[in-house]
matplotlib code that plots the C-alpha trace (Angstrom):
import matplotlib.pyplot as plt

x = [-146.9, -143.8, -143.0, -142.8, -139.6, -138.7, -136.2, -133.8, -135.1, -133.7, -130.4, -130.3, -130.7, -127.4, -124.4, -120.7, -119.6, -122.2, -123.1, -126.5, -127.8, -129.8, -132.4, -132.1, -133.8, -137.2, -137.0, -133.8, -134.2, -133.4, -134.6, -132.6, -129.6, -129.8, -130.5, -127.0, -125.2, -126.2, -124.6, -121.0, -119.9, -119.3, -116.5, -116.8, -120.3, -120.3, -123.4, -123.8, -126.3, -125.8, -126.7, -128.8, -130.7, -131.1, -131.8, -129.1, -128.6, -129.3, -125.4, -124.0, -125.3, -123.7, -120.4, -120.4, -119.4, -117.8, -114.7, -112.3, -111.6, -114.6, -116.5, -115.1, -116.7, -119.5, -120.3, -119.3, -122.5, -124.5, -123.4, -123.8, -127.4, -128.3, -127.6, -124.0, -126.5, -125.2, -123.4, -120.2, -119.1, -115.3]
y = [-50.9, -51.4, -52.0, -55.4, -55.8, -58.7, -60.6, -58.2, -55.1, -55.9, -57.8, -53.9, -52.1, -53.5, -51.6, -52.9, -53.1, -54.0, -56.4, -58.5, -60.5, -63.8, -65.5, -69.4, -72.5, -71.9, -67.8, -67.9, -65.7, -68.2, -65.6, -63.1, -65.3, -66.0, -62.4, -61.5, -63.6, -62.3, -59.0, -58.7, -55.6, -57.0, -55.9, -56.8, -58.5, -59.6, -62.2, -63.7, -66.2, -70.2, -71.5, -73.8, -73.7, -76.9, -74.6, -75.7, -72.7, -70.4, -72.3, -71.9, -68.4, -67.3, -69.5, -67.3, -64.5, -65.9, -65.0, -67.3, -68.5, -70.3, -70.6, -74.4, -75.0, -73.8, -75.3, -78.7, -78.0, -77.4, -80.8, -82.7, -80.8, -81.9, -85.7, -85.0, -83.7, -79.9, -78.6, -77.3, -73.2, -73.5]
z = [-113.6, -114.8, -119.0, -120.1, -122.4, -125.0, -124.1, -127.0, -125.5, -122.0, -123.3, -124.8, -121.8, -120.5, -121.1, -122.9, -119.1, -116.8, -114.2, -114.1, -111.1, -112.5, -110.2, -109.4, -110.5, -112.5, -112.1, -114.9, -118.0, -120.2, -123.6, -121.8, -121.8, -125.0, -126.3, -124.3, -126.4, -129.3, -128.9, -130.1, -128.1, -124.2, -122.7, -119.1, -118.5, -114.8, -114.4, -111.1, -110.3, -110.5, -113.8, -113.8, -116.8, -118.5, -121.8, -123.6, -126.0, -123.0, -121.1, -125.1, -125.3, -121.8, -123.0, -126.2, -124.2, -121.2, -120.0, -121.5, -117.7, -117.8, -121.2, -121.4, -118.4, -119.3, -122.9, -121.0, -118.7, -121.8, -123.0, -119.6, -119.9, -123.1, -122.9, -125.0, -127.8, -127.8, -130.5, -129.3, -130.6, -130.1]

ax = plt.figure().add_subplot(projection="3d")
ax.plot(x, y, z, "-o")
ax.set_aspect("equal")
plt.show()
């Protein structure tokens, strides 16, 4: 059976320059989303998957380290998602 990891212990597994496939709809990681955005030391994070997490600090979390191409996009979603009630990071 495989090991069961915290949401920190898998955002730890990644690597600086990496690339992570997200499921849609309910199967999101929304604590692993989160725990990605945490980390300070990304240097090309490729996640692919359509967000549609209506977790609001898991869209500010993946805007926190969002290439800057699309992090406004982004933390607009987390507002949209949120009723205009999400604290804006930049």
């Amino acid at each position: 059976m495989p090991a069961r990891l915290s949401p920190e212990q898998a955002a730890e597994r990644l690597q600086p320059s990496d690339t992570l496939g997200i499921p849609l709809g309910t199967g999101q990681p929304a604590g692993l989303i989160e725990a990605l955005g945490e980390r300070d030391d990304w240097e090309e994070l490729r996640v692919y998957g359509e967000l549609r997490s209506r977790v609001v600090p898991a869209r500010e979390s993946l805007a926190a380290i969002a290439h800057p191409d699309f992090r406004e996009e982004l933390l607009e979603a987390a507002e949209r998602a949120s009723g205009g009630r999400a604290p804006r990071t930049s």
